[in-house]
VOBALO-741249 format. One record per residue (C-alpha): chain; y negated, x negated, z negated; residue in one letter. Coordinates in Angstrom, 1 decimal. Layout:
BEGIN
(A, (Y, X, Z), A)
...
//
This chain:
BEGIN
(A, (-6.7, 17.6, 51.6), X)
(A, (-10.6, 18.2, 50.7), X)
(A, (-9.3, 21.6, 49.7), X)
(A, (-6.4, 20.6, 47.8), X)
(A, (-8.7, 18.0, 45.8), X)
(A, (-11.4, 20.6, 45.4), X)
(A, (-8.8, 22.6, 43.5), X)
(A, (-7.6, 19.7, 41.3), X)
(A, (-10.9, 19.0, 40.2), X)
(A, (-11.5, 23.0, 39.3), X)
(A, (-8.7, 23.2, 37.2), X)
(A, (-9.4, 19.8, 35.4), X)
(A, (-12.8, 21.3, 34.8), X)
(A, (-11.7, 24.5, 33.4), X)
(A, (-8.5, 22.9, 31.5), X)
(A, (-11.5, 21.1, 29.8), X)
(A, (-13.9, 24.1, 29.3), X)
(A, (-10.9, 25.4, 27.2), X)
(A, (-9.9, 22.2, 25.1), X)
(A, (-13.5, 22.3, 24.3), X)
(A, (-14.0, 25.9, 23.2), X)
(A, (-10.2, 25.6, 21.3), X)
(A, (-12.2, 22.6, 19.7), X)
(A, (-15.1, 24.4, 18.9), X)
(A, (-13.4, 27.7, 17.3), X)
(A, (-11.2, 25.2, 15.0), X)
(A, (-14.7, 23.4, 14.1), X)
(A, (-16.0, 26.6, 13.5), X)
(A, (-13.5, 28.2, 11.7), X)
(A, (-12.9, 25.2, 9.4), X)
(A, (-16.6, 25.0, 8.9), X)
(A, (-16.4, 28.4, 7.4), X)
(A, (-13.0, 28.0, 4.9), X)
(A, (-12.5, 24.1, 4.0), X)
(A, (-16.5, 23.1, 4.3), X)
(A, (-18.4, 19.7, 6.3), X)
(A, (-16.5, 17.0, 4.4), X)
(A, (-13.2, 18.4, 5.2), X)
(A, (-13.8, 18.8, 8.5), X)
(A, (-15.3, 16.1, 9.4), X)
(A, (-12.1, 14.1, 8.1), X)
(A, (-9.8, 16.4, 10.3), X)
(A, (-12.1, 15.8, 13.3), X)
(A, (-11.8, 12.2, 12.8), X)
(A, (-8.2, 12.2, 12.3), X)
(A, (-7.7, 14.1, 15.5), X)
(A, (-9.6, 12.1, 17.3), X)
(A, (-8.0, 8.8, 15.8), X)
(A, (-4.8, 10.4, 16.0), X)
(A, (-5.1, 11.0, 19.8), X)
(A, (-6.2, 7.2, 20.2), X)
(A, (-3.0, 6.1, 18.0), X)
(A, (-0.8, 7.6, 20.3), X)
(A, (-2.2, 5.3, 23.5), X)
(A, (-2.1, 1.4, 21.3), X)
(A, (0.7, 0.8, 18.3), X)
(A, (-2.6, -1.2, 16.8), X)
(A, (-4.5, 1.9, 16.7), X)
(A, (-1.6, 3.0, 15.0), X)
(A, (-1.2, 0.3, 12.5), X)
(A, (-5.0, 0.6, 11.7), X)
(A, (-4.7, 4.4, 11.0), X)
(A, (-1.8, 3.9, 8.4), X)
(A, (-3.9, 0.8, 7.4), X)
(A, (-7.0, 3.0, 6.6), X)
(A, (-5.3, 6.2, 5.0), X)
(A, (-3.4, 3.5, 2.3), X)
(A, (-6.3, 2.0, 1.2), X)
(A, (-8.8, 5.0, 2.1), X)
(A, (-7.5, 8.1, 1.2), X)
(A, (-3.9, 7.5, 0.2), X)
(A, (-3.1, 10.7, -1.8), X)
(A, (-5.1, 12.8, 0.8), X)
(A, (-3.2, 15.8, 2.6), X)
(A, (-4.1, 18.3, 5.3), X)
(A, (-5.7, 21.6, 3.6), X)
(A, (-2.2, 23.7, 5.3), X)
(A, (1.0, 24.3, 4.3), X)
(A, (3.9, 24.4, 6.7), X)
(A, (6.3, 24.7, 4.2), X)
(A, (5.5, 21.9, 2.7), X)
(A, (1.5, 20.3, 2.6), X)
(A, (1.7, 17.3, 5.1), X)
(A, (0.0, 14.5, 3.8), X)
(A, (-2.1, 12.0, 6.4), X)
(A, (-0.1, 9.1, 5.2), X)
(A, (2.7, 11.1, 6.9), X)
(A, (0.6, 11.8, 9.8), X)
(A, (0.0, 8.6, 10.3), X)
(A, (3.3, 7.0, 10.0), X)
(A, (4.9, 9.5, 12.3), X)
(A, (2.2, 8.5, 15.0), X)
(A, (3.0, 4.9, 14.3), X)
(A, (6.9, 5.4, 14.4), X)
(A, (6.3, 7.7, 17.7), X)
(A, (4.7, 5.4, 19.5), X)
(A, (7.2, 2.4, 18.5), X)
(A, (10.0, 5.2, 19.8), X)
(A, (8.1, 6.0, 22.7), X)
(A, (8.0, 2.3, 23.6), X)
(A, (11.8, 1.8, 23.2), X)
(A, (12.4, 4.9, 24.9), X)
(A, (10.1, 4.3, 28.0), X)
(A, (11.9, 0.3, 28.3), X)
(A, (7.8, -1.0, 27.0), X)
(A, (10.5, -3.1, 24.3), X)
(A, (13.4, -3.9, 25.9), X)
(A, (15.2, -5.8, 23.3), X)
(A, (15.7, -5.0, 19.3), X)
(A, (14.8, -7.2, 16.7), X)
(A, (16.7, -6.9, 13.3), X)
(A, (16.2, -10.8, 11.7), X)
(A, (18.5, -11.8, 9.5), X)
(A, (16.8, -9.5, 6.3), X)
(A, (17.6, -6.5, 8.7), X)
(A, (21.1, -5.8, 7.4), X)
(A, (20.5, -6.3, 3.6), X)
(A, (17.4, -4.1, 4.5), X)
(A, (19.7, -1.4, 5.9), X)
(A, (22.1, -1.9, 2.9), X)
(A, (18.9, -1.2, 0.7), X)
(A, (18.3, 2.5, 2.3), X)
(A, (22.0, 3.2, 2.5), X)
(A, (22.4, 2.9, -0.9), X)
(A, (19.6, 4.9, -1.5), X)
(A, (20.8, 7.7, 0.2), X)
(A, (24.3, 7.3, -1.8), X)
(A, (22.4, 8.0, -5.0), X)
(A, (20.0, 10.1, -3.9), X)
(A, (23.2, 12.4, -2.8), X)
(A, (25.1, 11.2, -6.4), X)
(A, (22.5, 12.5, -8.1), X)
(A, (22.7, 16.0, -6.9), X)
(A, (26.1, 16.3, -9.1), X)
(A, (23.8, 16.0, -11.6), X)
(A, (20.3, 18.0, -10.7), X)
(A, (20.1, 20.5, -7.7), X)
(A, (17.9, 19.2, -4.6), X)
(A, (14.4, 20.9, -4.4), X)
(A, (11.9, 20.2, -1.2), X)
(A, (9.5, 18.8, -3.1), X)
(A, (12.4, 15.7, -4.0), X)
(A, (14.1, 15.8, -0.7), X)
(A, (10.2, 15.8, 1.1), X)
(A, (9.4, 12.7, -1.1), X)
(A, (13.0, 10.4, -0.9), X)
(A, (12.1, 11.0, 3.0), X)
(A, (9.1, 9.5, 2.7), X)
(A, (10.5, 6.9, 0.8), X)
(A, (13.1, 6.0, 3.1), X)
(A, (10.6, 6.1, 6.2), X)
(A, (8.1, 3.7, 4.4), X)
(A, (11.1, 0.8, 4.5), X)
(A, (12.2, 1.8, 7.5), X)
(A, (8.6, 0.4, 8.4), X)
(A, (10.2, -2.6, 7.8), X)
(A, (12.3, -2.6, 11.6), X)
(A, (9.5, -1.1, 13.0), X)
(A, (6.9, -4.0, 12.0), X)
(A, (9.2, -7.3, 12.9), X)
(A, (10.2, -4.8, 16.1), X)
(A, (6.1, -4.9, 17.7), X)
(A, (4.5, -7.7, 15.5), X)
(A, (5.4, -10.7, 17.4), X)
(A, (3.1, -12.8, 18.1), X)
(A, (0.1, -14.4, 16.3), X)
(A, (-2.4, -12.3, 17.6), X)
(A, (-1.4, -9.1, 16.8), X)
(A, (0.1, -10.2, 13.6), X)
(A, (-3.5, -11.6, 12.5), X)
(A, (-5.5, -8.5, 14.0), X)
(A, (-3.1, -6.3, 11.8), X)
(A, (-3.5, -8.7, 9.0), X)
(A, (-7.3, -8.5, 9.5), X)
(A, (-7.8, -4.9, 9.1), X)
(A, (-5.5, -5.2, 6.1), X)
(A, (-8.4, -7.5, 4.3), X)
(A, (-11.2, -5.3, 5.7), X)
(A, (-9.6, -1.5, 4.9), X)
(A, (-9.0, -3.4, 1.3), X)
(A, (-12.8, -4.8, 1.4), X)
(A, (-14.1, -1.4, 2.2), X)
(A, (-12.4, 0.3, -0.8), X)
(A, (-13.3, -2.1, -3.1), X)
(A, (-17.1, -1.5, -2.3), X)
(A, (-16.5, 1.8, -2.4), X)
(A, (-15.3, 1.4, -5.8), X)
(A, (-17.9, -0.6, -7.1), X)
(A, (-20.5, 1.5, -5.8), X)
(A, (-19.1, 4.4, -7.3), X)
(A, (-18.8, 2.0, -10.9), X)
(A, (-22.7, 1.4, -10.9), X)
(A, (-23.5, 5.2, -9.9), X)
(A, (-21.5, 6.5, -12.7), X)
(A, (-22.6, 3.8, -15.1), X)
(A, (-26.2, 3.4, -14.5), X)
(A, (-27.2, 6.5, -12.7), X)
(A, (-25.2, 9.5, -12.6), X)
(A, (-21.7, 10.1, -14.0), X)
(A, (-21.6, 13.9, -12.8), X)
(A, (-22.9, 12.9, -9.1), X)
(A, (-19.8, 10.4, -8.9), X)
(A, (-17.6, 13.3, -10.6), X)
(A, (-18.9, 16.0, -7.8), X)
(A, (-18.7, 13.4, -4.9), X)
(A, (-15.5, 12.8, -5.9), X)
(A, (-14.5, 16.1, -6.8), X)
(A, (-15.2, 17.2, -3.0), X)
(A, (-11.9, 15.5, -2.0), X)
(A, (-10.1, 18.2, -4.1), X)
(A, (-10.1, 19.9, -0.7), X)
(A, (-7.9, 17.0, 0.5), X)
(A, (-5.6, 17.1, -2.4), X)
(A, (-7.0, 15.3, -4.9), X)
(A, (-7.8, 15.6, -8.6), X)
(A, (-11.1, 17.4, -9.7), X)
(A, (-13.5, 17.5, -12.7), X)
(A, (-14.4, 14.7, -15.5), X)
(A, (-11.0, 13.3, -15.0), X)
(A, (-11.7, 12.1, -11.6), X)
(A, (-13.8, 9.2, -13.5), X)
(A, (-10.8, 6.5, -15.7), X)
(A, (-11.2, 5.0, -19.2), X)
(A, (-9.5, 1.9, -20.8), X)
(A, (-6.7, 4.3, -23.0), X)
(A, (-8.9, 7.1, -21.7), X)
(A, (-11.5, 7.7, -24.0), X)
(A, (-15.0, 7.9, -22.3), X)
(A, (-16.1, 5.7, -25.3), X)
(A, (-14.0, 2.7, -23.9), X)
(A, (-15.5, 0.9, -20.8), X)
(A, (-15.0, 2.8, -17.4), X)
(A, (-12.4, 1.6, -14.8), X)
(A, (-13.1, 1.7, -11.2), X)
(A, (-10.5, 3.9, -8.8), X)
(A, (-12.3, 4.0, -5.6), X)
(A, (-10.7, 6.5, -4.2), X)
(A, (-7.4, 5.9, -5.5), X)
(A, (-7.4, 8.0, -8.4), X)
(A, (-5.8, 5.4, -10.7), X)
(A, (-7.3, 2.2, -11.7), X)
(A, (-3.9, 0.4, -11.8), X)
(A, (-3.1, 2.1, -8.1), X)
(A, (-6.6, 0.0, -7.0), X)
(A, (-5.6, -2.3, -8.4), X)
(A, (-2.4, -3.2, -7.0), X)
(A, (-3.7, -3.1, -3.3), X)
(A, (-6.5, -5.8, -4.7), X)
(A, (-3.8, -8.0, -6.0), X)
(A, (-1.6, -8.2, -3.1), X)
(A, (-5.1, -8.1, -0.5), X)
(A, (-6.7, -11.1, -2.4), X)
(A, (-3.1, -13.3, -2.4), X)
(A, (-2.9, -12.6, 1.1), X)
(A, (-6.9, -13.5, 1.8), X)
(A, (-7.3, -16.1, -0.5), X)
(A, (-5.6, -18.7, 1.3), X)
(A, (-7.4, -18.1, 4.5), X)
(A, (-10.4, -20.5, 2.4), X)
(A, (-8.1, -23.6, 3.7), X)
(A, (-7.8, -22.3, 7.3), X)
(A, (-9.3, -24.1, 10.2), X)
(A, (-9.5, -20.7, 11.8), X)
(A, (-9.6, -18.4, 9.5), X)
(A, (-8.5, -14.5, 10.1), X)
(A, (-13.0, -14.2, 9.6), X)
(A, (-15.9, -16.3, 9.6), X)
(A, (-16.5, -17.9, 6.7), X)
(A, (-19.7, -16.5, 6.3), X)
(A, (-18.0, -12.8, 5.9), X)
(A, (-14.8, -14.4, 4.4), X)
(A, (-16.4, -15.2, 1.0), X)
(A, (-18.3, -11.8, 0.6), X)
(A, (-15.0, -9.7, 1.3), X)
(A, (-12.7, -12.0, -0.9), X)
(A, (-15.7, -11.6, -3.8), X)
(A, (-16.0, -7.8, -3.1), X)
(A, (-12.4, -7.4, -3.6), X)
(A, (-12.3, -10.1, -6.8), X)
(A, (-15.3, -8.0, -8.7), X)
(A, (-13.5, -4.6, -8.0), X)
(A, (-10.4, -5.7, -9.4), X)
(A, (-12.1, -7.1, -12.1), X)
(A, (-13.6, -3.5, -12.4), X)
(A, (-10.3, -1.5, -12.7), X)
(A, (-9.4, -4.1, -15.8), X)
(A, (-5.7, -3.8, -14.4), X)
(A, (-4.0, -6.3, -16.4), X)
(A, (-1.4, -6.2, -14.5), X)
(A, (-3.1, -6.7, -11.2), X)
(A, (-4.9, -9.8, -13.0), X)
(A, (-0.9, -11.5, -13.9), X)
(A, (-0.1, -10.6, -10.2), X)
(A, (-2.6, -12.2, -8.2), X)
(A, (-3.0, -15.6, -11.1), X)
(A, (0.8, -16.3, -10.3), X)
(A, (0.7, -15.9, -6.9), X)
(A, (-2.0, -18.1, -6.5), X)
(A, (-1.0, -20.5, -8.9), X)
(A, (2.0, -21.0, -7.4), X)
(A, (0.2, -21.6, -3.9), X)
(A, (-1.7, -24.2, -5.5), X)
(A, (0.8, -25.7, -7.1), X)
(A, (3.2, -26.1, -3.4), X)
(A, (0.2, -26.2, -0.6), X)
(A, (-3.5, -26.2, -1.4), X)
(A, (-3.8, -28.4, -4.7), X)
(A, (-7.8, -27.3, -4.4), X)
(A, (-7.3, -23.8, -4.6), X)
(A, (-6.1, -24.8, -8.7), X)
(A, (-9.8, -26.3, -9.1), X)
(A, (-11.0, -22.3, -7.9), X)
(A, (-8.9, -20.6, -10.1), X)
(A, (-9.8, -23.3, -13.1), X)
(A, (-13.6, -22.3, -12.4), X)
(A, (-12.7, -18.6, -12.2), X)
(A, (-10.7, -18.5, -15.5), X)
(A, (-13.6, -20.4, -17.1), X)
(A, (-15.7, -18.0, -16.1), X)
(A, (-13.3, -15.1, -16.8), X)
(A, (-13.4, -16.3, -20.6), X)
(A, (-17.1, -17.6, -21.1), X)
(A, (-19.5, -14.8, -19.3), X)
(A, (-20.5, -12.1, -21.3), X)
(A, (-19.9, -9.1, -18.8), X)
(A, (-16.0, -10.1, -18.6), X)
(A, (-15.5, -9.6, -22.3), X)
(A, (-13.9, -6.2, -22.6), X)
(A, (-11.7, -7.7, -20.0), X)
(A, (-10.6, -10.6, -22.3), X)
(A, (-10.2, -8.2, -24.8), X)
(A, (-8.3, -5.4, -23.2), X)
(A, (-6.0, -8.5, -21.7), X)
(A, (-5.6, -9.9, -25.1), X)
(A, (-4.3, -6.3, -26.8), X)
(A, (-2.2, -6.0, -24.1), X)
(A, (-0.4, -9.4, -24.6), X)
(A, (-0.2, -8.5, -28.7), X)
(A, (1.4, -5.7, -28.3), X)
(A, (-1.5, -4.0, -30.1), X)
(A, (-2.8, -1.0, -27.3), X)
(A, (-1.7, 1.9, -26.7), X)
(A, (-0.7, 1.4, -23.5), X)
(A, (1.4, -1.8, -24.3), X)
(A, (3.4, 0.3, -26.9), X)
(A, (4.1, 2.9, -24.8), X)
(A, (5.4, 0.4, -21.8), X)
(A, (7.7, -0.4, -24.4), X)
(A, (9.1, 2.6, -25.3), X)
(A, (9.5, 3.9, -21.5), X)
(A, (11.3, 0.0, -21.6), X)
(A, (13.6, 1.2, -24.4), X)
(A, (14.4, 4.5, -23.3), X)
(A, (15.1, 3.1, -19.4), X)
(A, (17.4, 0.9, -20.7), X)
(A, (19.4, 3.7, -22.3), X)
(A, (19.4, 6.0, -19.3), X)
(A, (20.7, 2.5, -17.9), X)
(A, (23.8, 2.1, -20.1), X)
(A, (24.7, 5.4, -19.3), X)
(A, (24.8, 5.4, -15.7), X)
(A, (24.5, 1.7, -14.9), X)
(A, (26.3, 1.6, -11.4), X)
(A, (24.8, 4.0, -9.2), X)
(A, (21.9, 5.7, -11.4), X)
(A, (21.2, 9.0, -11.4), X)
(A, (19.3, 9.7, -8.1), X)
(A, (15.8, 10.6, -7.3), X)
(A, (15.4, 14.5, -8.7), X)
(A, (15.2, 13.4, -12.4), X)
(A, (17.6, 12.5, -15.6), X)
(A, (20.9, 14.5, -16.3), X)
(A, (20.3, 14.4, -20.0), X)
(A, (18.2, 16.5, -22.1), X)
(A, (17.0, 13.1, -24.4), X)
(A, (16.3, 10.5, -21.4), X)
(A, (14.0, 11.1, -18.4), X)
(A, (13.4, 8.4, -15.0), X)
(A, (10.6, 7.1, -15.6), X)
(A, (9.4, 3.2, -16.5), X)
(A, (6.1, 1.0, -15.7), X)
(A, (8.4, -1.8, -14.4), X)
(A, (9.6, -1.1, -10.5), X)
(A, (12.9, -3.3, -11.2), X)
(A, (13.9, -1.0, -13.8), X)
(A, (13.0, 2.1, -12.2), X)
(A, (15.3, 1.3, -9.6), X)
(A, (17.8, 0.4, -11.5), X)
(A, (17.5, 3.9, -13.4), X)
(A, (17.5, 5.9, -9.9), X)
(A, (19.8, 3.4, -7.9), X)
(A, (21.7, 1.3, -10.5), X)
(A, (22.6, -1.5, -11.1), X)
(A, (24.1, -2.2, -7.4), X)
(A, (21.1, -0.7, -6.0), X)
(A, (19.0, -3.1, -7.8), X)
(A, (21.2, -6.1, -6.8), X)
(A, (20.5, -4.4, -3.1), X)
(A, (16.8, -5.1, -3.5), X)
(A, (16.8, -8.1, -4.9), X)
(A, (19.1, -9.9, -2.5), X)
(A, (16.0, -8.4, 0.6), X)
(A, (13.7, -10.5, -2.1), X)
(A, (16.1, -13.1, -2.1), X)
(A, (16.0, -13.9, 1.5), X)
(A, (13.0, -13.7, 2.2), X)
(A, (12.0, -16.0, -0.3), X)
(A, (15.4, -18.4, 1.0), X)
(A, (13.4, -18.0, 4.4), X)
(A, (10.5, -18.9, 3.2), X)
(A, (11.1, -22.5, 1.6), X)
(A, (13.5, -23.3, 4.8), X)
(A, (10.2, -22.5, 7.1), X)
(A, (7.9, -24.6, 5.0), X)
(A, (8.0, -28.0, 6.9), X)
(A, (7.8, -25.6, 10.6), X)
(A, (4.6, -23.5, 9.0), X)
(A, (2.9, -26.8, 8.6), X)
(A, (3.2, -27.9, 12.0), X)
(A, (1.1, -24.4, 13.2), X)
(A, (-2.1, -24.9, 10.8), X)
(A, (-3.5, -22.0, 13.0), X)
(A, (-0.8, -19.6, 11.6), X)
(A, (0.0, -21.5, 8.1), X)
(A, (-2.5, -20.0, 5.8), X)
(A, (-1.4, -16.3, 6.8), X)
(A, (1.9, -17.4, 6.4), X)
(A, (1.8, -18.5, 2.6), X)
(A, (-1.4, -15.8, 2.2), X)
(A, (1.6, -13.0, 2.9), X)
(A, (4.1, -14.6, 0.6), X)
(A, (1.1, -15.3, -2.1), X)
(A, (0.6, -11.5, -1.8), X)
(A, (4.6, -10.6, -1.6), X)
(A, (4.7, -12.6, -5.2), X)
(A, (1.8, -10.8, -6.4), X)
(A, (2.9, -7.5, -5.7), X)
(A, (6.6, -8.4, -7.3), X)
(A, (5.0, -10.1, -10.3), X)
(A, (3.2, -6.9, -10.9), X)
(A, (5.9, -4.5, -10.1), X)
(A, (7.0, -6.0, -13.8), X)
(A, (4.6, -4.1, -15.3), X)
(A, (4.3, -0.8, -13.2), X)
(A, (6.2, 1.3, -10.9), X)
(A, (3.7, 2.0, -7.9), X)
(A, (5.9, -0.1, -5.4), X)
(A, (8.9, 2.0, -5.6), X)
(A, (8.0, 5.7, -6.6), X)
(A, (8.3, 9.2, -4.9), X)
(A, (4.5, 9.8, -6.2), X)
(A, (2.9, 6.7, -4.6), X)
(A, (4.5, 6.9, -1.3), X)
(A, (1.4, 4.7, 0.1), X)
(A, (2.0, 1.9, -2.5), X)
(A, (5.8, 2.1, -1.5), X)
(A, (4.3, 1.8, 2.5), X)
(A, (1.7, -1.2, 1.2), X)
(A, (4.7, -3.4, -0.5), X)
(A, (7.1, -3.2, 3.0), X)
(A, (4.5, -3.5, 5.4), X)
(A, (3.5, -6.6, 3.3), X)
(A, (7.7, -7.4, 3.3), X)
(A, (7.9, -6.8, 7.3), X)
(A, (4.2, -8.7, 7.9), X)
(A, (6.0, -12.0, 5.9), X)
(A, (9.2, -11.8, 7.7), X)
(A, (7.1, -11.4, 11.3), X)
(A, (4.6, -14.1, 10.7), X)
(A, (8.5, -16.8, 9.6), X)
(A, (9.4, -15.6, 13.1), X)
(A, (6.6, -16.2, 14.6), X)
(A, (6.6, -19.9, 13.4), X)
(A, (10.4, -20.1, 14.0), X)
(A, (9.6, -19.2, 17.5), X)
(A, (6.3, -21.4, 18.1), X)
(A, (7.8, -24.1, 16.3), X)
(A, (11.8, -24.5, 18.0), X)
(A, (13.3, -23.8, 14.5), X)
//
């Protein structure tokens, strides 16, 4: 026995001699062709990765922290195709979920009643994505990106499937706010260096992700109408102001409302410095869209639970109009509601040209790999009519009936949410942020597009968070 043990122990010993010097050559050798910043971001994902695969949190956290982290980043290979970390992560999240089911760790399925009008959703995607072949031929890059697309809702089974109770659902919640926190002070940090210090530092720091897929050069940094004489916008690391904007509208409906919790999701003491972090940024990117998203949502929270939170958002439009430093907001906001920017007027072209592509192929659309026609093209700042051009008209009906019921769920759960005040202000925080995201998909597209497969992952975790946290009170509650 001695014996046999001694041998055991020899070969863990050398099976962990030669992990480590595997480990060190790929270092080594990535040291030497990607660089330290690279490498240090695909030692940390294998390191996270490897932890994902023992706790579906992990997991959750990891797709968490590439969305609002590094969402366009993707692995310096190609394998045919260059795997992005948003689809690294997924597929650990998804694997473990599987492994779960597969080992008997979840012995019963969860669909809710949204589960079959969500499964209507992607089947009808895939009928248009395979009608619009008659029209265009299929290329990887389109058939890589619709798969994304359909994996991200799919996240929807998957998150009402392992969120089921109120602790995981506010530890997954939490790391939400905080990932969303984080890139916010990222992005204002960035906004002073390249205002008030150095412009080209923020432009090289920046430009250093181009190993991970992103954009390089003086573009890296955004303009209002992009002209460096306009005020800068802050993009974290999100590229796009609006982009940044969109995860700070939906973060900040959901966190807001944790103000009026006895138990809030953080102390109150960290609560008010993330929620203001994540106010100031937004106010950086001047998305005037994100600004219409968030106000509704939390106007209409106000307005049907916490009549105080109107007093907050009375002092913060006060302020919005009256201090000196929010000015070229106020103005860019203004232009936009005239009609009088450039932006604005091209919305409404891309408005008048959807609407064509529309009449032409109103039932089904035209599919994901681009218009048939030589005069149109798919392609709108509005998410409603962008699935409309792609899925049609019955397509559209499809996602509005998911919206539908959860928003019929939600006013029938109102009275049972009440009785929980522990889970009650996460519960209307996820709606408020639901709202925000679908009162800003009226003025871009982020939510459903092959090219922002992280914002398309943000809007149905948000959709599968809601719909777990109504559950969860059903449940707690006898409803």
């Amino acid at each position: 026995m001695g014996a046999m043990t001694t041998g055991k122990r020899g070969l863990a010993i050398a099976a962990a001699v030669l992990l480590c010097a595997v480990l060190a050559i790929g270092v080594g050798y990535a040291l030497a062709h990607v660089g330290p910043l690279v490498t240090g971001v695909l030692l940390a994902g294998l390191f996270v990765g490897l932890w994902m695969l023992r706790d579906i949190e992990v997991a959750y956290w990891g797709v968490i922290g590439v969305i609002v982290l590094l969402p366009f980043a993707s692995f310096p290979f190609d394998i045919g195709f260059t795997p992005t970390l948003l689809d690294a992560a997924l597929g650990a999240l998804f694997a473990v979920w599987l492994l779960q089911v597969a080992t008997g760790g979840q012995r019963r399925l969860v669909g809710t009643p949204l589960g079959p009008f969500v499964g209507l959703f992607m089947l009808l995607a895939v009928g248009s994505f395979v009608f619009g072949l008659a029209y265009i031929p299929l290329t990887s890059y389109v058939l890589r990106h619709f798969a994304e697309i359909l994996l991200s809702v799919g996240l929807f089974f998957l998150v009402v499937n392992t969120v089921q109770d109120e602790g995981r659902l506010r530890r997954v919640v939490r790391a939400l706010l905080l990932g969303a926190c984080a890139a916010a002070a990222l992005g204002i940090v960035l906004y002073i260096i390249a205002a008030y210090v150095s412009a080209d530092f923020v432009i090289r720091l920046l430009s250093a992700l181009g190993r991970l897929g992103y954009p390089t050069g003086p573009g890296v940094l955004r303009y209002i109408r992009d002209d460096p004489e306009l005020p800068m916008r802050a993009t974290s690391t999100s590229v796009d102001p609006n982009v940044l904007g969109s995860l700070l509208n939906i973060t900040l409906g959901i966190g807001v409302p944790q103000l009026f919790a006895a138990r809030p999701l953080l102390r109150r003491r960290y609560l008010l410095p993330v929620l203001g972090t994540m106010a100031l940024c937004m106010g950086l990117t001047m998305s005037r869209s994100a600004l219409v998203g968030v106000g509704l949502s939390l106007t209409l929270v106000a307005l049907l639970r916490y009549r105080r939170l109107g007093w907050l958002l009375l002092a913060a439009a006060l302020l919005l109009l009256v201090l000196p430093q929010t000015q070229e907001y106020v103005a860019h906001f203004v232009a936009g509601l005239r009609g009088e920017d450039l932006a604005t007027q091209m919305r409404f072209g891309e408005y008048k040209d959807a609407l064509i592509l529309i009449r032409r192929y109103p039932w089904l659309g035209v599919g994901f790999s681009g218009s048939p026609d030589i005069d149109t093209y798919v392609g709108v700042a509005n998410v409603y009519l962008i699935i409309t051009e792609q899925m049609g008209l019955i397509g559209l009906a499809a996602f509005l009936t998911v919206i539908a019921g959860v928003g019929v769920r939600f006013w029938r759960t109102r009275a049972a949410a009440a009785t929980i005040p522990a889970l009650e202000p996460l519960w209307w925080g996820l709606h408020a942020g639901l709202v925000g995201a679908l009162v800003g998909g009226l003025f871009d597209h982020y939510f459903f597009n092959l090219d922002f497969h992280h914002s398309v992952t943000l809007f149905w975790l948000v959709v599968g968070l809601a719909t777990a946290a109504t559950e969860v009170i059903r449940r707690e509650s006898g409803g």
